[in-house]
N, C-alpha and C positions, 0 to 999 in steps of 0.2 A: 593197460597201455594201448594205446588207440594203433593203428596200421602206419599212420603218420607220423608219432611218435617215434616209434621202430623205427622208422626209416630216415629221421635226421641224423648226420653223422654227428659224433661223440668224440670230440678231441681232447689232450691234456687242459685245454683254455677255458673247453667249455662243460667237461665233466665235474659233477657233485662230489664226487674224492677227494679234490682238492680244498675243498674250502672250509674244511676242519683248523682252526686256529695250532698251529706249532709251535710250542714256548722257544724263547732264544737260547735258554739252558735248561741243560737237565743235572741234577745233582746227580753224585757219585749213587753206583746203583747196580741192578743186578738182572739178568731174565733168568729164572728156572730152564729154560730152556735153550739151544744154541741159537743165534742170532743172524743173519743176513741181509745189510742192508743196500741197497740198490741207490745211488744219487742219482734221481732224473733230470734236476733242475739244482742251483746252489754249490754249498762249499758247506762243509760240517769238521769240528776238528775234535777226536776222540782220545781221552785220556784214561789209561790204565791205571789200577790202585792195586796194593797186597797191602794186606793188615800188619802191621808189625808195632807190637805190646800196646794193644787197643787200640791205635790209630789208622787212619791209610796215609799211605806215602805213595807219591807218584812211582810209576814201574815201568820204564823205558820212557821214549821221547814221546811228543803227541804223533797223534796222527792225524794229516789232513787226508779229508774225500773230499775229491774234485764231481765235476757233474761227469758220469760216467762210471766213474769205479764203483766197486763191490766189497765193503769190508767184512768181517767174520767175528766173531764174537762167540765165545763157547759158552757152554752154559754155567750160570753161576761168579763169569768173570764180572770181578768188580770196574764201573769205566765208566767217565761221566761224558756231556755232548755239547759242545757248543756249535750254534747255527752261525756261521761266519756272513752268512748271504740267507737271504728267504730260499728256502729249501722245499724240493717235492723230494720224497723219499716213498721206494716201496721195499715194506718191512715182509721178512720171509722165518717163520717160526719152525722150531719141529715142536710141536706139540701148545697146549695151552700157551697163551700169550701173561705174562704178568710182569710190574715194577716192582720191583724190591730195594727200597732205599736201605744203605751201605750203612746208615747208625752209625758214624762214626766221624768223630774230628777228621778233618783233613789236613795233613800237615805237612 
């Protein structure tokens, strides 16, 4: 990286983090690990599952994240994602990062 380089500023608008393509849904699913997410930009609406005799069933009401909040997510909670608005989100992990899809009907 040149002196020049360094020295331009680096905004949300104009930094390379951002321009990773975001799906508009995420299927029901899971991290190994607990979960923390940050809304910089957008609306995201999060829904919970528990198994009950093979399938998931919804488990309490959605929840929206406005631009601003910080939801939580422990680890291994089943809970799917939809992008209500184009979304910048910054994702905070304890430990290795993975998806784990839920396998299972949602009903």
């Amino acid at each position: 990286m040149s002196v020049d380089d360094a020295a331009q500023e680096v905004t949300s608008a104009t930094s390379a983090v951002w321009t990773n393509h975001i799906p508009a849904e995420e299927p029901p699913h899971s991290h190994p690990g607990d979960d923390m997410t940050v809304v910089v930009e957008g609306r995201v609406v999060l829904q919970f599952y528990r198994r009950e005799a093979g399938t998931l069933v919804p488990d309490g009401e959605k929840v929206l994240l406005d631009k601003g909040d910080v939801g939580y997510i422990r680890a291994g909670r089943i809970h799917d994602a939809r992008y209500v608005d184009a979304c910048r989100l910054v994702y905070v992990h304890n430990g290795a990062f993975a998806f784990l899809p839920a396998d299972a009907e949602v009903g």
